[in-house]
TIKE-98183 format. One record per residue (C-alpha): residue in three letters; x, y, z. Coordinates in nm, 3 decimals. Each point is the difference from the previous one (the first is absolute). Layout:
! TIKE-98183
[site "ALA",[X,Y,Z]]
...
END
This chain:
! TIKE-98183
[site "UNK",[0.093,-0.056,-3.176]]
[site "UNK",[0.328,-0.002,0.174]]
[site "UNK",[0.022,-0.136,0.387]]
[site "UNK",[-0.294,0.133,0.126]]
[site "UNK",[0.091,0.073,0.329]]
[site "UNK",[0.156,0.346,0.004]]
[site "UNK",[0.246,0.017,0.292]]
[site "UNK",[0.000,0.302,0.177]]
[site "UNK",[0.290,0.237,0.053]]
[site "UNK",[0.199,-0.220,0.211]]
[site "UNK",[0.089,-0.242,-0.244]]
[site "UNK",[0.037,0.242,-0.275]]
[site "UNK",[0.242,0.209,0.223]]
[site "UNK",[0.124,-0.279,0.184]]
[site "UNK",[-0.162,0.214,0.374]]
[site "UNK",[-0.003,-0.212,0.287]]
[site "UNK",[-0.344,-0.099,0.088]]
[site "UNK",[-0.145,0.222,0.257]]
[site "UNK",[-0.121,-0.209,0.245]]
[site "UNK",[0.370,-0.053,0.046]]
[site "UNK",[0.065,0.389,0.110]]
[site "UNK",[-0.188,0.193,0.217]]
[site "UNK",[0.091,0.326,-0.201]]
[site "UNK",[-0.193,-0.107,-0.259]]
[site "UNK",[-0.200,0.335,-0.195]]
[site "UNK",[-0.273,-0.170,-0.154]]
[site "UNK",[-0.333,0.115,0.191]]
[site "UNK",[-0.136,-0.317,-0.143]]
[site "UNK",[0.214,-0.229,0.246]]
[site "UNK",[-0.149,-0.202,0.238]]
[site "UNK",[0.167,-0.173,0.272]]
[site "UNK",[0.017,-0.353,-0.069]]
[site "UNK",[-0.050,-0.344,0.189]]
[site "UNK",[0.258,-0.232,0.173]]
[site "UNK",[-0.019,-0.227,-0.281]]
[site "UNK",[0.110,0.286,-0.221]]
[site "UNK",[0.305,0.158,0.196]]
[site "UNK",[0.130,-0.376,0.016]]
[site "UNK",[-0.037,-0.032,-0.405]]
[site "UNK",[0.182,0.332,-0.049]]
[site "UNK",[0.287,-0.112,0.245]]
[site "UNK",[0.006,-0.305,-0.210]]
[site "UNK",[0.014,0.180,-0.357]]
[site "UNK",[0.208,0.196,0.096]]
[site "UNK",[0.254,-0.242,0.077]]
[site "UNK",[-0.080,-0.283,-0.269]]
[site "UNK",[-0.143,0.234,-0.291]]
[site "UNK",[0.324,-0.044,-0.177]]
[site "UNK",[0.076,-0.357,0.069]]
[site "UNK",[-0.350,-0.074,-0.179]]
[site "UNK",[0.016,0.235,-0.280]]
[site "UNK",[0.363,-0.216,-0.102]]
[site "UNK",[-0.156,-0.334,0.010]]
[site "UNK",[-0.323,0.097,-0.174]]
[site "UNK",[0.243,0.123,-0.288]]
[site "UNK",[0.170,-0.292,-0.010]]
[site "UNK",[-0.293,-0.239,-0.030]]
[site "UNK",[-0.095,0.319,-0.284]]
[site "UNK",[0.380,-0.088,-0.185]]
[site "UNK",[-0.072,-0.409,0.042]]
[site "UNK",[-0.361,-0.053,0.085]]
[site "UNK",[-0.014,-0.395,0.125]]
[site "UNK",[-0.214,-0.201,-0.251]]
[site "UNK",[-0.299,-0.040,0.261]]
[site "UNK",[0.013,0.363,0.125]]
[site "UNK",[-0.398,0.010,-0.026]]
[site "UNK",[-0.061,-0.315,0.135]]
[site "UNK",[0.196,0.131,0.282]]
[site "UNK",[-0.165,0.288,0.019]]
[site "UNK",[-0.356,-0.137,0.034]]
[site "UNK",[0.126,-0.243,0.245]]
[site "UNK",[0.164,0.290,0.239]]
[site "UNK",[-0.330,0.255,-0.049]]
[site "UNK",[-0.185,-0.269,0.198]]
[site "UNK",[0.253,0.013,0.269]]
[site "UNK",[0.048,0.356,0.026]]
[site "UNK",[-0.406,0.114,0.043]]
[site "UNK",[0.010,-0.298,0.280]]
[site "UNK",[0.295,0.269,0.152]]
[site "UNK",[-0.129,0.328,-0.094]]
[site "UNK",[-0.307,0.185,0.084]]
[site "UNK",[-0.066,0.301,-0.185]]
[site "UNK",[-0.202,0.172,0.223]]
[site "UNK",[0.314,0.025,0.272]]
[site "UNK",[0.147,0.230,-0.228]]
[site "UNK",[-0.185,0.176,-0.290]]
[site "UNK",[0.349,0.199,-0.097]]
[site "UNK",[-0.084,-0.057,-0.391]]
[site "UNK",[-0.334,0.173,0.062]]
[site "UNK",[0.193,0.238,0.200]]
[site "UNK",[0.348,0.062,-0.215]]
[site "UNK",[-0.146,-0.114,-0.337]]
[site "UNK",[-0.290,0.131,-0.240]]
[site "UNK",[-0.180,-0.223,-0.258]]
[site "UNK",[-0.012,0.104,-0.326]]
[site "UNK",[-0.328,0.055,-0.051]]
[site "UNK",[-0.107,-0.189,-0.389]]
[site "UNK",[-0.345,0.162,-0.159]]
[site "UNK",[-0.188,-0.347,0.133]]
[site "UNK",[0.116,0.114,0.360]]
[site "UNK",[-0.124,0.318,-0.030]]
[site "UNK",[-0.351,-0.084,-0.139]]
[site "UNK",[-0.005,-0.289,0.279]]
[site "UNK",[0.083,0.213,0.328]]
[site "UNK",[-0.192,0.328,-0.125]]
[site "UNK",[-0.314,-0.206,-0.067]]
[site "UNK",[0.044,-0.146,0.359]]
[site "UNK",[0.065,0.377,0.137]]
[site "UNK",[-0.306,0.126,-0.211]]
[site "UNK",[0.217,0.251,-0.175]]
[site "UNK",[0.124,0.066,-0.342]]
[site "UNK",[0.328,-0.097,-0.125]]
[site "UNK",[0.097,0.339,-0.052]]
[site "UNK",[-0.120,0.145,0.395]]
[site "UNK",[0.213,-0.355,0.077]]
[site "UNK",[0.309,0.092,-0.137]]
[site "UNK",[-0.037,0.391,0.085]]
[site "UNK",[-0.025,-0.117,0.381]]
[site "UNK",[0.258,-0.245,0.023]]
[site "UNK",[0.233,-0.066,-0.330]]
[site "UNK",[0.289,0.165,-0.271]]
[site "UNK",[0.067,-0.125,-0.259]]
[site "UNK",[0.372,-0.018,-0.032]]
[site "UNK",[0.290,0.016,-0.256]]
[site "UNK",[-0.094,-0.315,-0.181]]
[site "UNK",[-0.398,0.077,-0.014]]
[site "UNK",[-0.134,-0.208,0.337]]
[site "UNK",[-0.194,0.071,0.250]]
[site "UNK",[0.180,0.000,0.372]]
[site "UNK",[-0.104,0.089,0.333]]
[site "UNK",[0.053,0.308,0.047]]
[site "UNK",[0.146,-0.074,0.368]]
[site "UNK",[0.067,-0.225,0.231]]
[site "UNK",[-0.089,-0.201,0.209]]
[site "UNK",[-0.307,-0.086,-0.237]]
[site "UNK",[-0.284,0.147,0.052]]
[site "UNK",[-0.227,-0.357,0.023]]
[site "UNK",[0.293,-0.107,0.305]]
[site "UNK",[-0.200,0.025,0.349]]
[site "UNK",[0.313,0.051,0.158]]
[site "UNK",[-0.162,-0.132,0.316]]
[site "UNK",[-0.062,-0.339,-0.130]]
[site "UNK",[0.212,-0.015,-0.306]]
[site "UNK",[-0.290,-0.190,-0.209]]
[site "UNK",[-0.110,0.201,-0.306]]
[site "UNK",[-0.344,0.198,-0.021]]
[site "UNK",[-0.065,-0.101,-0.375]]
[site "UNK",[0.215,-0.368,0.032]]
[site "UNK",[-0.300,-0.171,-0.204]]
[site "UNK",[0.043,0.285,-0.291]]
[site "UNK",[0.370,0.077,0.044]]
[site "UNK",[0.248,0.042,-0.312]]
[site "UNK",[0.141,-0.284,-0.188]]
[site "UNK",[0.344,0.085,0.132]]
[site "UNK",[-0.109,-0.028,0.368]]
[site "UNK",[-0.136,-0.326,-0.030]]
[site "UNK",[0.255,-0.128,-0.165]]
[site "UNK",[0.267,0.094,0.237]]
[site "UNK",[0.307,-0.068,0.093]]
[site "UNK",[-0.059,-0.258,-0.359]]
[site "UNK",[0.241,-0.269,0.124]]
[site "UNK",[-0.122,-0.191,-0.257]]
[site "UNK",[-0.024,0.164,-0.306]]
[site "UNK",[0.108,-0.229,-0.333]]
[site "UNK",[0.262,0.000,-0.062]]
[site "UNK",[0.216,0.118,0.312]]
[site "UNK",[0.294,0.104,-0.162]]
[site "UNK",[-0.175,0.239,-0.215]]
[site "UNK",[-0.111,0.101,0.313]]
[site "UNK",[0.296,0.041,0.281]]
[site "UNK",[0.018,0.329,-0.073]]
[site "UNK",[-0.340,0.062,0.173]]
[site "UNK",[0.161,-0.233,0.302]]
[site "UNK",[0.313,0.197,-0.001]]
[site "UNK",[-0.179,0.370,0.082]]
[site "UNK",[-0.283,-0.199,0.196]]
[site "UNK",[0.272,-0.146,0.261]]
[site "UNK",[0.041,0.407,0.135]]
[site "UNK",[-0.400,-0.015,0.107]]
[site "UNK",[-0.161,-0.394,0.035]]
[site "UNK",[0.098,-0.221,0.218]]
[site "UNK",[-0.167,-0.245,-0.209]]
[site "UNK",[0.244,0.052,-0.254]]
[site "UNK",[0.252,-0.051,0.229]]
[site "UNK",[-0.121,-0.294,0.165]]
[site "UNK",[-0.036,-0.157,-0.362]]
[site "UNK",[0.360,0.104,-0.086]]
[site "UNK",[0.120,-0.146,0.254]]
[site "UNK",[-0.162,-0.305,-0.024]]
[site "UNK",[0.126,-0.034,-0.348]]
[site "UNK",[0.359,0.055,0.136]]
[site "UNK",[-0.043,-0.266,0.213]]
[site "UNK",[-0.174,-0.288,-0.294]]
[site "UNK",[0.275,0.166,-0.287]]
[site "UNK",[0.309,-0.072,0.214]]
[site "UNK",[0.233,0.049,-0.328]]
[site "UNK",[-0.069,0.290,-0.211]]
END
């Protein structure tokens, strides 16, 4: 299955993020926190910077890249707290794997097929997506999950800092750095340990 993620029109387009302009037309937008505006400010400004030196560890990945990698994840989850922010639950849809579906609509006590008729397409490469967003499971009063215990694969595994091996993976890291801070707080970090890539 390729990345499994699906990013949303803004990275496919290259749109700024909404939360960064109030004329935004989606009737799914919903203000954001503090914590949010700040990261967008911050994007905005180092999104670029990032993207260069996670394509340079790509072109010569250092021989301990994972090592490194497991080493920073600690560090960055002592740094970030998910539920300040949400944005991948709110920019972002899962793709939804046949195990997901048969998970959540069991927990909803509905088939797979009302499931998907409420909430999913199935787009151009045959997954499921939300069909909008912010996700439907977001309380976007609390930013915790209604169905976190039975959520899809892709959600839990989010922002997957660690996947083996990274630089198989830095392409995920590179369109991540537009909507996690996490990401960027772990690129970052790895700037600052890989001083000479």
């Amino acid at each position: 299955m390729p990345y499994s993620l699906f990013l949303l029109r803004y990275s496919l387009f290259n749109i700024p993020f909404p939360f960064l302009h109030s004329e935004s037309k989606s009737t799914n937008f919903v203000p954001t926190s503090h914590y949010l505006k700040k990261f967008a400010k911050k994007i905005e400004i180092d999104r670029s910077r990032l993207r260069r030196f996670l394509t340079k560890v790509e072109n010569n990945p250092p021989t301990l890249l994972d090592v490194y990698a497991d080493q920073i994840d600690k560090e960055v989850w002592k740094e970030v707290h998910c539920l300040e922010c949400s944005n991948c639950c709110r920019v972002m849809t899962p793709t939804f794997t046949f195990q997901d579906l048969k998970r959540i609509s069991t927990h909803l006590r509905m088939s797979i097929s009302a499931f998907k008729e409420k909430w999913l397409y199935k787009n151009k490469e045959g997954e499921w997506m939300n069909r909008s967003q912010p996700c439907q499971f977001l309380d976007l009063k609390t930013n915790m999950c209604n169905i976190y215990a039975v959520r899809p694969a892709d959600c839990a595994g989010f922002p997957h800092l660690t996947k083996k091996k990274m630089v198989e993976y830095i392409h995920v890291h590179k369109q991540n750095v537009q909507y996690c801070p996490a990401t960027v707080t772990m690129v970052e970090k790895m700037m600052n340990l890989i001083k000479n890539v």
